[in-house]
N, C-alpha and C positions, 0 to 999 in steps of 0.2 A: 635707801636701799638696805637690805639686810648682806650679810658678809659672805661672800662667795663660796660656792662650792663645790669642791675638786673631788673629780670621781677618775679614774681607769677602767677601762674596758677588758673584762679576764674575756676567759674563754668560753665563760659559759653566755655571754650576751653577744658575740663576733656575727655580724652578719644581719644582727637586727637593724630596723627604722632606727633614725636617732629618736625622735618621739617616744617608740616603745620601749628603747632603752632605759631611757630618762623616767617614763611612765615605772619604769622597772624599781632603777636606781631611788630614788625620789616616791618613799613608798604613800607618804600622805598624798601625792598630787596625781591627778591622771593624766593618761596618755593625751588626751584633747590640750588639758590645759601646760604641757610639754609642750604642745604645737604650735600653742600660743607663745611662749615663752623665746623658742625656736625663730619665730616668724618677727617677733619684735625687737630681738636682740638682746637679747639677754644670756645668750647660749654662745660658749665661744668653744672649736673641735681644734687644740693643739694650736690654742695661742690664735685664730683664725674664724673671724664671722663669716654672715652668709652662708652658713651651710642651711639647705633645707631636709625640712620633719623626714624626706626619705630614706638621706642619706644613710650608706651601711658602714655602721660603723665596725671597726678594723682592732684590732688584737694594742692594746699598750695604747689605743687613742687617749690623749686626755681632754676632760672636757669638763670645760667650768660653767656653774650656773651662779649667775646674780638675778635673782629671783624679783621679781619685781613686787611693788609692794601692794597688798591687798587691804591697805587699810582706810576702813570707811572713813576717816577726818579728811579725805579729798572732795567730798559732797558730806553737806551738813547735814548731820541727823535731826530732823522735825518733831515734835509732838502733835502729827496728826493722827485723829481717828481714823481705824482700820474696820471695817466688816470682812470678818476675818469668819470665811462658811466651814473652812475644811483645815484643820492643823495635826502632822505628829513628827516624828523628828527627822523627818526628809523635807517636806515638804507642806506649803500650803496654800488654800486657794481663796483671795480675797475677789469682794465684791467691789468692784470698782467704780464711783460717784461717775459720772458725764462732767467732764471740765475737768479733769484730772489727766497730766502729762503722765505716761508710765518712767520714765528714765530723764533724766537730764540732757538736754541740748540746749541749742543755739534761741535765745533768750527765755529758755525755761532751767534754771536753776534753782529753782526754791520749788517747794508746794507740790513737788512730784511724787511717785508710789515708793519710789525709790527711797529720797530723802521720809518718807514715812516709816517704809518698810526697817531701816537704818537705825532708827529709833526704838522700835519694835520688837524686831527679829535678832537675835544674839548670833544666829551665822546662816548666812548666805554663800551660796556657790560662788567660786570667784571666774569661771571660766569666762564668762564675758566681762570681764576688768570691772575697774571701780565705778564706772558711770553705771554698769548694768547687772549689781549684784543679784545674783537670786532670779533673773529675768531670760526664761527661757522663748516665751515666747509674748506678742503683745498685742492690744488694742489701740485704738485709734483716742485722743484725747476727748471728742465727743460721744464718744461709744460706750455705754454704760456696759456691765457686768463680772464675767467671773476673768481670772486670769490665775494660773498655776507659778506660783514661787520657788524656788528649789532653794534647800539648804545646804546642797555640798556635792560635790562635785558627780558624786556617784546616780545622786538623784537627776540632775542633770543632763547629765550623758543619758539615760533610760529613756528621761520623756523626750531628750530630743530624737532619740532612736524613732519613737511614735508620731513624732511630729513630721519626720522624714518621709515612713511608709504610710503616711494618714490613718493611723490605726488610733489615736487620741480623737475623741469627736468633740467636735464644738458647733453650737447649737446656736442661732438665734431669733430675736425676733424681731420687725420688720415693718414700718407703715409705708406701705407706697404710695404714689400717687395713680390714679385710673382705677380702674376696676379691672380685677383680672381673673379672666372666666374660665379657665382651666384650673382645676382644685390643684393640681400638681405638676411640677415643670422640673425639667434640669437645662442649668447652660451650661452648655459646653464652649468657651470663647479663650484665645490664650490673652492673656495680660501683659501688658508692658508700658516702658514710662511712656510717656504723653509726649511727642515727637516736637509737638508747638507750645509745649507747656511742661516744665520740667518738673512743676511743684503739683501736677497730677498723673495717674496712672488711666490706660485707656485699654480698648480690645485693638488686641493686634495681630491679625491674623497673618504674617508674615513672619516675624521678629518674636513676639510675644510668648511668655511661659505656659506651658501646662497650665487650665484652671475651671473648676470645674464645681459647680454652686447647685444642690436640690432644693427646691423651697415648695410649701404646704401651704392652703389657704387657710386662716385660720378665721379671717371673718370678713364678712364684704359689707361694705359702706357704699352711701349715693355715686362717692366720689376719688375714693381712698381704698386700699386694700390692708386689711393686716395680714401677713404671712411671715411664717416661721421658714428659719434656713439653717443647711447643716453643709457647713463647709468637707469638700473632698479635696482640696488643695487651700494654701494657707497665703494666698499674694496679698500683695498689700492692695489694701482699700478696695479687696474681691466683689465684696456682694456687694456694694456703693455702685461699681464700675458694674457690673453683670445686671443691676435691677436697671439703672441707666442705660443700659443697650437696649435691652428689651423692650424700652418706654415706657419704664416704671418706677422712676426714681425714687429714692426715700427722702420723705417729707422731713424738709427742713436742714438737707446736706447744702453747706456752704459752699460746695465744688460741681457736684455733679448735678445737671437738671436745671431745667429751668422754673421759675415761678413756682419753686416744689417747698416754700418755706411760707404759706398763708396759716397755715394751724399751729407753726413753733418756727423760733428766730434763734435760735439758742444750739444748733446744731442736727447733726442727722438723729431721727428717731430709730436708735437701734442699741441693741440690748442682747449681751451675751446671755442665755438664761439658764443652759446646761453645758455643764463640763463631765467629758466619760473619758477615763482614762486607767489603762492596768498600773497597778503599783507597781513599781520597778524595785521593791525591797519582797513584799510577800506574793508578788503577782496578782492579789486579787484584782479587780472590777473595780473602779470606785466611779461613783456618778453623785455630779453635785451639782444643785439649780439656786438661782438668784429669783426674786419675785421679780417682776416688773418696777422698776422706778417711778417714786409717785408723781413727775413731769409728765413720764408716757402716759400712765393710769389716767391721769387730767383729760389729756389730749381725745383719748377714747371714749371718758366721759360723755366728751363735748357732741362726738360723732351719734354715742348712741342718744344722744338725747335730740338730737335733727333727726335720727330714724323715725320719733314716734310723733 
């Protein structure tokens, strides 16, 4: 732990969130990662835990912060190789292998983007604590492509602003199983956990979240479809759970579908290929694409060469 920090409440903060105070007080850290700080206990108001990020704080409050510690020797930094498409000093957007865990969990401690990124990267956001530095938002361990890094807290806070109002587009591509004769489709279906199965997500049209998937034919096979998709909501394991309702599952998902793993054993064929997103420093536009990985590449091969 670093040495606490004792502030008073004048008059010119009376009345604020404690969050925004703290976000105030506390000029390196922001309001968000205040929340967190609030929420974990680390924030004591006048000798007294438990208060939450709402509360309004009051004229001569005091309020101590024991800061908790953001330092990466709690997960090991790796010397893995990075394909690193998009880098500057917010932010950056790496291209992610297929078999690669984004974050550290429950028996993935080594080998991860994180323990990579740790290695790599000189500073990462700390808003989502020490298992998930830099990690705004994420992929599936079989799911190959792009994924955006934040460097600090400001960058952060922006793309999760986009990530909220869907205004960040992420893009991918798709081999289903069947053939699907409408060039262009949307589902509309809400998602939620899996009611007989807690380690998957299903459509739940009762309970289930907002979630909503466009996808594009981009080439038809005897047996298989490839289609491209552009997420309008961000649930876990969307377009796996949405091509699967539809009866179209992607070829080679370990969860979803049946008999949909004859052309790859190795996990679902699907692949981030573009990331669009506004700068949250200069505002621009930035748009960055991945190629296809040369597993899927293979696999297409294989299809066009039964075509002829």
């Amino acid at each position: 732990m670093s040495e606490d920090r004792i502030f008073t409440i004048d008059e010119t903060l009376v009345g604020e969130r404690l969050d925004k105070a703290l976000g105030a007080l506390i000029e390196e850290h922001s309001r968000t990662f205040a929340m967190h700080l609030i929420k974990e206990g680390y924030v004591t108001v006048n000798g007294e835990l438990n208060f939450k990020p709402a509360y309004r704080v009051e004229l001569e409050d005091e309020i101590i912060v024991n800061e908790r510690p953001l330092s990466p020797m709690a997960i090991e930094a790796e010397n893995i190789p990075l394909d690193i498409v998009y880098e500057d000093d917010d932010l950056l957007v790496v291209n992610k292998p297929a078999g690669m865990v984004v974050h550290p969990a429950n028996g993935h401690y080594s080998g991860t983007l994180v323990n990579a990124l740790l290695y790599s990267v000189k500073n990462l956001s700390g808003i989502n604590g020490v298992k998930r530095p830099g990690i705004v938002h994420r992929i599936d361990k079989d799911t190959s492509g792009l994924l955006l890094v934040c460097k600090n807290d400001f960058a952060h806070e922006g793309i999760s602003k986009q990530l909220a109002d869907h205004s960040m587009h992420r893009e991918y591509f798709a081999l289903v199983d069947g053939v699907i004769s409408e060039d262009d489709g949307k589902i509309i279906a809400p998602i939620g956990r899996d009611k007989k199965d807690r380690f998957k997500m299903a459509v739940d049209l009762m309970d289930g979240k907002e979630a909503t998937t466009l996808f594009h034919v981009e080439e038809r096979f005897n047996q298989y479809t490839l289609i491209s998709c552009r997420l309008l909501t961000g649930r876990t394991h969307q377009i796996r759970v949405h091509m699967d309702y539809i009866g179209h599952p992607i070829e080679g998902d370990p969860i979803y579908g049946r008999n949909n793993h004859l052309l790859y054993q190795n996990g679902q064929l699907l692949h981030a290929f573009r990331l669009t997103f506004v700068h949250p420093r200069t505002h621009k536009e930035i748009s960055v694409e991945a190629p296809l990985p040369q597993h899927f590449c293979d696999v297409l091969s294989i299809l066009r060469n039964q075509e002829n």
